[in-house]
C-alpha positions as CSV (number, residue, x, y, z in Angstrom):
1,X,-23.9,1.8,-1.4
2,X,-24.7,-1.5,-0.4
3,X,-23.3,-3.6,2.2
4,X,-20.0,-5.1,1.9
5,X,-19.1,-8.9,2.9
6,X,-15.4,-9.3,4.2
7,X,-15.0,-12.3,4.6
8,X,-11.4,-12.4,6.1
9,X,-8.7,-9.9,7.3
10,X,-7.7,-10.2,3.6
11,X,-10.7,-8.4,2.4
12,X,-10.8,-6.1,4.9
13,X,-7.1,-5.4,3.9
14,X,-8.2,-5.4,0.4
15,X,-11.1,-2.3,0.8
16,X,-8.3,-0.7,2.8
17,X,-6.4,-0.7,-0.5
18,X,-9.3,0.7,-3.0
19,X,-10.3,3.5,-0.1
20,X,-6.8,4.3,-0.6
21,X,-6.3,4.5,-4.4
22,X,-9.6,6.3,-4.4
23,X,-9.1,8.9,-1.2
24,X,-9.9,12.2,-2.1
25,X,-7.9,15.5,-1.7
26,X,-9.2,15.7,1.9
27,X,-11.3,13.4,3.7
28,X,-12.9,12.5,7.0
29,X,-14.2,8.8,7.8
30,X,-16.3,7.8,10.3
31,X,-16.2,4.6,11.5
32,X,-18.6,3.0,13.4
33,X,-19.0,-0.8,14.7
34,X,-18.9,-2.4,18.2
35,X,-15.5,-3.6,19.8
36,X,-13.6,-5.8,17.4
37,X,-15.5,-5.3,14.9
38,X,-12.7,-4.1,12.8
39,X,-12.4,-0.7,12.8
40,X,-8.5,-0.6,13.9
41,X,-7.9,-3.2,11.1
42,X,-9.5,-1.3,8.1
43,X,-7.7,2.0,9.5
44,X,-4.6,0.3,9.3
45,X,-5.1,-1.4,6.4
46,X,-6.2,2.3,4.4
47,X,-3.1,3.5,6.0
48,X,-1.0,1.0,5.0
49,X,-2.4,1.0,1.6
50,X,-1.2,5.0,1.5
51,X,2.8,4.2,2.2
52,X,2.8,4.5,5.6
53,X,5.7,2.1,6.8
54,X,6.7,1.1,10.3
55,X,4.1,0.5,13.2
56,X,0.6,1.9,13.0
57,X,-0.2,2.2,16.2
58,X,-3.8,1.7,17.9
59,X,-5.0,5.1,19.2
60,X,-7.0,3.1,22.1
61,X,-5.2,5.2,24.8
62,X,-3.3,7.8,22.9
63,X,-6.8,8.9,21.7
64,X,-4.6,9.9,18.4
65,X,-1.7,9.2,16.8
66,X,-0.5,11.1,13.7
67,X,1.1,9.9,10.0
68,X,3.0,12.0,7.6
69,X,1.7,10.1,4.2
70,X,4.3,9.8,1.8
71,X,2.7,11.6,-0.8
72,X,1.7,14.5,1.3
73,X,-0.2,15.3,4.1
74,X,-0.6,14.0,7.3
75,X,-3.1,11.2,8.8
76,X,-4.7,11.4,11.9
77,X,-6.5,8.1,13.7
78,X,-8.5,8.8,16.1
79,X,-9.7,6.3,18.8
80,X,-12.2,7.8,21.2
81,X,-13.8,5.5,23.0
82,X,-12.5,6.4,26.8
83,X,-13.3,10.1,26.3
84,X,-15.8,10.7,29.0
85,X,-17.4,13.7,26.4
86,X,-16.9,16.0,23.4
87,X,-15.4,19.0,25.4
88,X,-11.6,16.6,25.8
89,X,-11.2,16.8,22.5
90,X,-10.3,20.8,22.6
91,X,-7.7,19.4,24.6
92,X,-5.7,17.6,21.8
93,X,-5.4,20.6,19.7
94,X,-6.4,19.2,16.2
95,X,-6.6,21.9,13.5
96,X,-8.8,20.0,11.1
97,X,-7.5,22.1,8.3
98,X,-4.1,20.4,8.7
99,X,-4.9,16.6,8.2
100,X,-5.6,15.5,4.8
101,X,-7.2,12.4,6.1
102,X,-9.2,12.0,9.4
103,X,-9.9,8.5,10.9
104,X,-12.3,8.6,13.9
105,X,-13.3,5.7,15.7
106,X,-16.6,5.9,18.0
107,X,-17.1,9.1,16.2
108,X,-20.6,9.6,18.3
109,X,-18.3,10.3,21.8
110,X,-17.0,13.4,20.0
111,X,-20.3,14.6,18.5
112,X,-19.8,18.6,17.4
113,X,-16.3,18.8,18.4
114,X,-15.0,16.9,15.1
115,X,-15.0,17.7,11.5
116,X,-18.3,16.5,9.6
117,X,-17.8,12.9,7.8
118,X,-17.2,12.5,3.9
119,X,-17.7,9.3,4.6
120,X,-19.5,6.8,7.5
121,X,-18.4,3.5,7.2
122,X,-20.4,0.6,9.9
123,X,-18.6,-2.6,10.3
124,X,-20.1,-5.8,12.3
125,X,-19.2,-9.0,12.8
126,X,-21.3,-11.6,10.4
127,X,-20.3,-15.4,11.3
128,X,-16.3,-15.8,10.9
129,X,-16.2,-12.1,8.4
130,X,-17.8,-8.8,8.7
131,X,-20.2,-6.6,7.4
132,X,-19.7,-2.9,5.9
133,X,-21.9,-0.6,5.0
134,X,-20.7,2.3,3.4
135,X,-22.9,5.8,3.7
136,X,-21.3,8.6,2.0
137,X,-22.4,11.9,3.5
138,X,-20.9,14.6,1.7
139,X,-20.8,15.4,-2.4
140,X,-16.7,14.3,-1.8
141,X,-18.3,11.1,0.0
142,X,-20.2,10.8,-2.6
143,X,-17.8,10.8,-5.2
144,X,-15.6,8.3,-3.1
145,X,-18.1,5.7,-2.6
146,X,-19.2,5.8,-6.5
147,X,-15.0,5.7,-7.4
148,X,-15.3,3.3,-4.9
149,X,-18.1,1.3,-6.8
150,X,-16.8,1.5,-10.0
151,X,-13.3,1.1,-10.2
């Protein structure tokens, strides 16, 4: 796919919104991108987007917080930047077979201890907006970013 201009939180909120109404059955995102480059926004905004009222908490130094979607399922944002490696994740005791949507920020800090990506998704800075590149990985990523493109 090629790369996204957001312009404004508005946009951002606004892909938030069609990664929603597009999501697949199960799905694992990760995102990628420097510090505030918007990753914590577009999680929240996809969130959002699903039903999910009240706060949405940043995982910064929870490392995770947990959802219950409305329609089913349960979300789990992920923030791992202060893990010092992999191996602390074991310590969290995620089953990846019980989230229907994973959200993993600084994904690389918890190389082969998460579940593959459907779907990698880089956002930088550009001037006052971002940029965001979408790079589907799986056949479901696939699928995602072509629903994604078309609808």
């Amino acid at each position: 796919m090629s790369d996204l201009l957001l312009s404004d939180a508005a946009a951002t909120e606004a892909l938030g919104a069609r990664l929603a109404q597009t999501l697949p059955e199960r799905a694992v995102v990760h995102l990628h991108g420097d510090l505030g480059a918007g990753k914590s926004t577009l999680a929240r905004a996809l969130l959002r987007a699903l039903g999910v009222t009240g706060t949405i908490r940043s995982p910064t130094y929870t490392l995770v917080e947990q959802y219950l979607l409305p329609a089913g399922g349960l979300a789990l944002h992920l923030d791992l930047y202060r893990i010092g490696n992999p191996g602390e994740l074991e310590f969290l005791g995620l089953d990846p077979a019980e989230a229907r949507l994973w959200l993993v920020e600084w994904p690389e800090r918890g190389q082969g201890a998460l579940p593959p990506a459907d779907l990698d998704i880089e956002l930088a800075v550009d001037g006052d907006g971002r940029c965001c590149v979408l790079r589907p990985q799986t056949a479901a990523g696939r699928a995602w970013a072509e629903a994604l493109r078309t609808g």
